[in-house]
Gaussian input, Z-matrix of N, CA and C with variables (Angstrom, degrees):
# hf/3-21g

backbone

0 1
 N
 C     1     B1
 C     2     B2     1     A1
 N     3     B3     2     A2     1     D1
 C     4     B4     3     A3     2     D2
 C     5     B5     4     A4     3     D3
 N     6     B6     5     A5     4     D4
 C     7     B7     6     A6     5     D5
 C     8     B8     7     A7     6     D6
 N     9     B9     8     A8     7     D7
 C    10    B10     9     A9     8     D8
 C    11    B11    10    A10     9     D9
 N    12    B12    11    A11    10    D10
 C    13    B13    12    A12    11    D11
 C    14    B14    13    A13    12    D12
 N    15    B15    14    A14    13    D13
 C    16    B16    15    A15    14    D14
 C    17    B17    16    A16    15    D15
 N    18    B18    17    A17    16    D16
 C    19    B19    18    A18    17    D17
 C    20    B20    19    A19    18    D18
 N    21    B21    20    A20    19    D19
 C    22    B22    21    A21    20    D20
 C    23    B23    22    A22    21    D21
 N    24    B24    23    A23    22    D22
 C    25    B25    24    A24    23    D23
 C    26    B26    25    A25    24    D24
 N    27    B27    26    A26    25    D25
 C    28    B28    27    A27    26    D26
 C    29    B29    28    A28    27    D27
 N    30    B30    29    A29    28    D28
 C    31    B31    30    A30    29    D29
 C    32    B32    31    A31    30    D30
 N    33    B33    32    A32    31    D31
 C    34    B34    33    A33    32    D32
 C    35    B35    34    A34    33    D33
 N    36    B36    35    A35    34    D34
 C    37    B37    36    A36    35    D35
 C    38    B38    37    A37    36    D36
 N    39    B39    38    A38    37    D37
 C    40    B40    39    A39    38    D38
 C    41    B41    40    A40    39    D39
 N    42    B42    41    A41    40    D40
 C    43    B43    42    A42    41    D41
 C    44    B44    43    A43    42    D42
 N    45    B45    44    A44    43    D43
 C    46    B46    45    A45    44    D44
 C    47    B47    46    A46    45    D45
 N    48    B48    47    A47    46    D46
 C    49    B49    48    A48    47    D47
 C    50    B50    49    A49    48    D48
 N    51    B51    50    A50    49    D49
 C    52    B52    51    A51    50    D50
 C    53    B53    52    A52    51    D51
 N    54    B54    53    A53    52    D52
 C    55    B55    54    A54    53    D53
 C    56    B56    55    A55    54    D54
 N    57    B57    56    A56    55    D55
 C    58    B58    57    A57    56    D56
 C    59    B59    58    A58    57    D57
 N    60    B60    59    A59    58    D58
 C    61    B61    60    A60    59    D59
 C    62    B62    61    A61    60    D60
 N    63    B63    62    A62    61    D61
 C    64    B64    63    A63    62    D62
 C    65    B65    64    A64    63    D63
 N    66    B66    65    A65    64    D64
 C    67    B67    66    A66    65    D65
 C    68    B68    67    A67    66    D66
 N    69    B69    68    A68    67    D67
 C    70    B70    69    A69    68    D68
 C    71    B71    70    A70    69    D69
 N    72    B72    71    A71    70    D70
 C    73    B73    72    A72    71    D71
 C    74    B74    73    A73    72    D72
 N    75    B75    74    A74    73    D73
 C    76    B76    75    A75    74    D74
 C    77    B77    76    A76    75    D75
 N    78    B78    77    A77    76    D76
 C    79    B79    78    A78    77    D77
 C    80    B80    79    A79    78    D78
 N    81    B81    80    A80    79    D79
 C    82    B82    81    A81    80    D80
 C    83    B83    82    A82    81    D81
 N    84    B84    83    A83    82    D82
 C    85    B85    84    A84    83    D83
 C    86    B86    85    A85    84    D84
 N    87    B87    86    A86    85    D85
 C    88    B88    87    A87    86    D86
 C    89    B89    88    A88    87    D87
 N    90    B90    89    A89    88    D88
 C    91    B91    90    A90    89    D89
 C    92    B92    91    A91    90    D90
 N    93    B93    92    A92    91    D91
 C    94    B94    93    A93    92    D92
 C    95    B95    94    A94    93    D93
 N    96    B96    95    A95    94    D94
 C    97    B97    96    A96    95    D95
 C    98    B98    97    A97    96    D96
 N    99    B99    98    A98    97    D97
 C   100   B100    99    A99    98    D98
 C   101   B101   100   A100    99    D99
 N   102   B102   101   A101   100   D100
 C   103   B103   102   A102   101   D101
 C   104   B104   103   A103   102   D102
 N   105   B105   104   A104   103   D103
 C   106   B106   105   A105   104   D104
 C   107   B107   106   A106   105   D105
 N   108   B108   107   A107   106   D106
 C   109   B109   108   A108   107   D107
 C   110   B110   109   A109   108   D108
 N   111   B111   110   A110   109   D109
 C   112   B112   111   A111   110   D110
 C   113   B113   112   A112   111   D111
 N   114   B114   113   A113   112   D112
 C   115   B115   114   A114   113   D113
 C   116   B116   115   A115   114   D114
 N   117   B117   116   A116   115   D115
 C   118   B118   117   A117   116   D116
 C   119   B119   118   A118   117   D117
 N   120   B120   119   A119   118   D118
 C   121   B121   120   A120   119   D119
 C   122   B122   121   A121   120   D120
 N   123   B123   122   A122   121   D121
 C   124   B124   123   A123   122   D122
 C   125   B125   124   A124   123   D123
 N   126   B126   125   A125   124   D124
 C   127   B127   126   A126   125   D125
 C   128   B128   127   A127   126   D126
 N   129   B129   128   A128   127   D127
 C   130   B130   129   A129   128   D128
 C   131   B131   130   A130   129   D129
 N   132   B132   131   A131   130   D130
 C   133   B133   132   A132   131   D131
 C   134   B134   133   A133   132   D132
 N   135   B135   134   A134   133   D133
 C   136   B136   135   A135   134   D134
 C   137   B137   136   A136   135   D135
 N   138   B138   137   A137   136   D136
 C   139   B139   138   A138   137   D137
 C   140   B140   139   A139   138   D138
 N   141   B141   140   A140   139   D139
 C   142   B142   141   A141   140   D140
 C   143   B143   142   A142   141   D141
 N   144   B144   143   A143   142   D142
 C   145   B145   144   A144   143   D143
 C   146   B146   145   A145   144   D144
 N   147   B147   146   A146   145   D145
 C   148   B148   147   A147   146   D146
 C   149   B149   148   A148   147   D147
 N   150   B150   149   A149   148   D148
 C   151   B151   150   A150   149   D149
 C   152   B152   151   A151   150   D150
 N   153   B153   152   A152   151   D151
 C   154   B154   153   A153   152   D152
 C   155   B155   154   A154   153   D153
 N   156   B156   155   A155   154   D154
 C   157   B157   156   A156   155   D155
 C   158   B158   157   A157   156   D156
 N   159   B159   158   A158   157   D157
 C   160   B160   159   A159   158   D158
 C   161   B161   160   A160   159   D159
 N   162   B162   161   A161   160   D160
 C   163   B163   162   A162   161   D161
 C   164   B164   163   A163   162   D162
 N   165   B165   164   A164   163   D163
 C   166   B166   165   A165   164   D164
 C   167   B167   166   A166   165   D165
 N   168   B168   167   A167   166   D166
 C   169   B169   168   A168   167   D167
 C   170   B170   169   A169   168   D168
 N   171   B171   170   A170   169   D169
 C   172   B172   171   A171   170   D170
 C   173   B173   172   A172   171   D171

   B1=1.4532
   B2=1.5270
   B3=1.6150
   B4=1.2011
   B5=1.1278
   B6=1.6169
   B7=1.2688
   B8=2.1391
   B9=1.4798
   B10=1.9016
   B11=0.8354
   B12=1.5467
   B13=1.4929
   B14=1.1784
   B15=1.7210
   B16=1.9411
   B17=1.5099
   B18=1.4248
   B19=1.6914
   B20=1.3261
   B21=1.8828
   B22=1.5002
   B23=1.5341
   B24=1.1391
   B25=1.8071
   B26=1.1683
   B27=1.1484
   B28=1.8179
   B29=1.4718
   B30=1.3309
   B31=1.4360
   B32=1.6484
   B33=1.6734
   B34=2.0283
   B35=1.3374
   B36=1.2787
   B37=1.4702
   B38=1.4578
   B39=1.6405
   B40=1.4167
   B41=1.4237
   B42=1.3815
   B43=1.3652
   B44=1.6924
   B45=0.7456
   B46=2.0987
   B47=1.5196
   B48=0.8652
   B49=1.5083
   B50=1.6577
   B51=1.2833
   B52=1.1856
   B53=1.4033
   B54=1.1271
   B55=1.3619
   B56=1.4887
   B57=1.4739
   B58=1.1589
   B59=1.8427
   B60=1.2843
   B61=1.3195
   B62=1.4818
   B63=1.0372
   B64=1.3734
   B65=1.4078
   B66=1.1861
   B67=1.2974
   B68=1.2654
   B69=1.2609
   B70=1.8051
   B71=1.3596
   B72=1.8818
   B73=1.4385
   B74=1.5596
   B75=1.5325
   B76=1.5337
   B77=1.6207
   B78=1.5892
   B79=1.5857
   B80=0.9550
   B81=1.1200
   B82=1.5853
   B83=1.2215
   B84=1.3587
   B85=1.4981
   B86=1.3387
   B87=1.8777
   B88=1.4769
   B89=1.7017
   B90=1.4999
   B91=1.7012
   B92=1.5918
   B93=0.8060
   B94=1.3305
   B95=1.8927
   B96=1.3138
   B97=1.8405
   B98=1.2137
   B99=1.5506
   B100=1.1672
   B101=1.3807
   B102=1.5905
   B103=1.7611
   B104=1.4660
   B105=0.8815
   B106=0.9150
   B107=1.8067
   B108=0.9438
   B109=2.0566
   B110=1.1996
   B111=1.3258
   B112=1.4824
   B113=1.1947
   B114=1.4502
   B115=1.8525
   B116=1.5684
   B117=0.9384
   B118=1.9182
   B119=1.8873
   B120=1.2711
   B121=1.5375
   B122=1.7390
   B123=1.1845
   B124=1.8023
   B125=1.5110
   B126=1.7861
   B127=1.2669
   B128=1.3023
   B129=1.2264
   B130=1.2497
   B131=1.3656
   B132=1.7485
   B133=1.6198
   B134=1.2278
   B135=1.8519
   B136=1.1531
   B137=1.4956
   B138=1.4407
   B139=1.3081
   B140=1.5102
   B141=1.1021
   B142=1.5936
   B143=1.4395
   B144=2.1968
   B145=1.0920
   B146=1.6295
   B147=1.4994
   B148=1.5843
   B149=1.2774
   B150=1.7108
   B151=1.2038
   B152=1.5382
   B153=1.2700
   B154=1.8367
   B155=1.1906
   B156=1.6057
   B157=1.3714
   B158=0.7334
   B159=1.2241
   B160=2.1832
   B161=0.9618
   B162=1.7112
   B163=1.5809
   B164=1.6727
   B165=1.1734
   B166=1.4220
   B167=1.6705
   B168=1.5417
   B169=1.1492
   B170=1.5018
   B171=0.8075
   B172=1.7261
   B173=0.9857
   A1=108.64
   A2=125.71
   A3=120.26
   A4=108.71
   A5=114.37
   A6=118.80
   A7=95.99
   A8=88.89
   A9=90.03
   A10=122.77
   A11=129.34
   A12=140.47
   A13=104.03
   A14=125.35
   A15=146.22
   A16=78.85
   A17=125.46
   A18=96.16
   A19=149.14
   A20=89.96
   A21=96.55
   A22=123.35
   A23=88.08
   A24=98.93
   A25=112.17
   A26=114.39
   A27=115.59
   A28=103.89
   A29=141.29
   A30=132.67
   A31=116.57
   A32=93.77
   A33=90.26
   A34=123.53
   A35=106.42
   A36=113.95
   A37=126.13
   A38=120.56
   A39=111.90
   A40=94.46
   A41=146.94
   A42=141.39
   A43=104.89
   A44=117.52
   A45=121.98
   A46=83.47
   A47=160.74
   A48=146.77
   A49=84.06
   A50=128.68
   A51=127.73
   A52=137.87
   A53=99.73
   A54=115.62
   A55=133.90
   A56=101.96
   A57=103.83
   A58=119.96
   A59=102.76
   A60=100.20
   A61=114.86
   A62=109.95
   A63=116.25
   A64=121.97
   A65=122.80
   A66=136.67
   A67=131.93
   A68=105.62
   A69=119.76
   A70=136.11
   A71=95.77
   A72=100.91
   A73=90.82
   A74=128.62
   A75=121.44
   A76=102.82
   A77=117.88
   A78=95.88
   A79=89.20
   A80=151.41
   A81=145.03
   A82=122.98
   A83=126.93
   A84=155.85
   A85=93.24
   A86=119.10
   A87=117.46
   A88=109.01
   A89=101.83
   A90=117.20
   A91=116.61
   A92=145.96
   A93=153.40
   A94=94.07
   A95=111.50
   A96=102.46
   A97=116.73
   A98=105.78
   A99=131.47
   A100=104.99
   A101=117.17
   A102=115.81
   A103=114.64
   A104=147.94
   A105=132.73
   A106=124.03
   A107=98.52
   A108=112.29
   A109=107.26
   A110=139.95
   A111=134.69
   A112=119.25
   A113=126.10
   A114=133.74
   A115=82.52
   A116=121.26
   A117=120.52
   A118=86.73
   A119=110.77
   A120=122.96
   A121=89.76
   A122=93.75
   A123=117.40
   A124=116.12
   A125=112.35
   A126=102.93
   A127=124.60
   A128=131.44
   A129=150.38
   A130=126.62
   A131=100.72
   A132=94.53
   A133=114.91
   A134=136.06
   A135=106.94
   A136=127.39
   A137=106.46
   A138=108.28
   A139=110.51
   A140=103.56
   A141=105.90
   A142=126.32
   A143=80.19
   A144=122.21
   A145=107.40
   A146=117.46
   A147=113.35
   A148=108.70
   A149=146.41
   A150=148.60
   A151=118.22
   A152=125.06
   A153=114.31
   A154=92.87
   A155=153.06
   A156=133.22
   A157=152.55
   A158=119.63
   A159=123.17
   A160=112.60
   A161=114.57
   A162=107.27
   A163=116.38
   A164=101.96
   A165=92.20
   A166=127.46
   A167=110.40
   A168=132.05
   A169=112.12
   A170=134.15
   A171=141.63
   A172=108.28
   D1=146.98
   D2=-179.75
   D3=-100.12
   D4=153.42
   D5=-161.74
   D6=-93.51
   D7=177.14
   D8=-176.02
   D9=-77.27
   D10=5.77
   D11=176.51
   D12=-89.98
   D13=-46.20
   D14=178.79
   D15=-63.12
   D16=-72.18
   D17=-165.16
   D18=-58.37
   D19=-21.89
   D20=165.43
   D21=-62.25
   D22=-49.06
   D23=171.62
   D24=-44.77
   D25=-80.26
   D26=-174.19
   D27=-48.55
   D28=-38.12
   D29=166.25
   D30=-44.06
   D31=-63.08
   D32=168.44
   D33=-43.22
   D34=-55.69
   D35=172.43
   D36=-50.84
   D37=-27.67
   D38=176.80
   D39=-101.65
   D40=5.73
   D41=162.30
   D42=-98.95
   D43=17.06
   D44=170.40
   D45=-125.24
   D46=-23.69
   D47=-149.75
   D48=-107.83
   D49=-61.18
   D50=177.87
   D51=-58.87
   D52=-22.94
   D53=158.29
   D54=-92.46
   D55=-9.85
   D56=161.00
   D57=-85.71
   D58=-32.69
   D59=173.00
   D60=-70.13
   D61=-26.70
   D62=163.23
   D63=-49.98
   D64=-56.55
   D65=150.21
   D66=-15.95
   D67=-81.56
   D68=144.73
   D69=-15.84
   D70=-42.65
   D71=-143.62
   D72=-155.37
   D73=109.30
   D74=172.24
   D75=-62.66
   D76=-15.30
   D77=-161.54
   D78=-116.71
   D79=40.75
   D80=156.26
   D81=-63.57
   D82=1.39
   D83=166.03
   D84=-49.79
   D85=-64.17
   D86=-159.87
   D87=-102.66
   D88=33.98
   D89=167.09
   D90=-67.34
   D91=126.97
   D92=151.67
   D93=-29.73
   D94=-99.02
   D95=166.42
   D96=15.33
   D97=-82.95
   D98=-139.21
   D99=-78.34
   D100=-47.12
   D101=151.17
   D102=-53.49
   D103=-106.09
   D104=142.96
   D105=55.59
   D106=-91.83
   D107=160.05
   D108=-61.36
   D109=-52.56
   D110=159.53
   D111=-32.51
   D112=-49.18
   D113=-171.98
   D114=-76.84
   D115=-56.87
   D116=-162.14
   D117=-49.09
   D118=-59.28
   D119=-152.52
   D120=-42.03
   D121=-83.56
   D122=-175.98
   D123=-33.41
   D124=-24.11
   D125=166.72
   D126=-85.58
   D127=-26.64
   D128=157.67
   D129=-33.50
   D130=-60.25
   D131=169.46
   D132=-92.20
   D133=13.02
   D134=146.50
   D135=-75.26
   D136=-7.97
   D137=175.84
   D138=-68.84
   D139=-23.18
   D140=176.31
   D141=-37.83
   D142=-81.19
   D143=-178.11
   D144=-50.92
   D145=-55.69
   D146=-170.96
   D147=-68.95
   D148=-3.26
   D149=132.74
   D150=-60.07
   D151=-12.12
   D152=171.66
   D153=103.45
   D154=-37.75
   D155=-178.93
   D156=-61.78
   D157=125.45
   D158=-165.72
   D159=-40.15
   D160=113.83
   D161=155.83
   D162=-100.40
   D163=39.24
   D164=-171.71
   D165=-50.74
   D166=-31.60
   D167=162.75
   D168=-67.05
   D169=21.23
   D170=171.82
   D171=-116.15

């Protein structure tokens, strides 16, 4: 299991990845990727959240 420091990280990391394709690309919204890292994203910080930890920075 990753600890809440590994999740923050891996969260930055799939929000710089997304924004970079974003960057690139206005439609990278309807990327396979880019969904994709979103479902990963969203599971992550409920893991957060259903452990009690601040996402205030989210």
């Amino acid at each position: 299991m990753l600890k809440q420091k590994e999740k923050n990280i891996l969260l930055e990391l799939i929000c710089k990845e997304q924004t970079q394709m974003l960057q690139s690309n206005q439609e990278a919204y309807n990327y396979e990727k880019y969904k994709l890292l979103e479902k990963i994203k969203i599971k992550v910080k409920d893991t957060l959240s259903s452990q009690g930890q601040c996402m205030s920075q989210w």
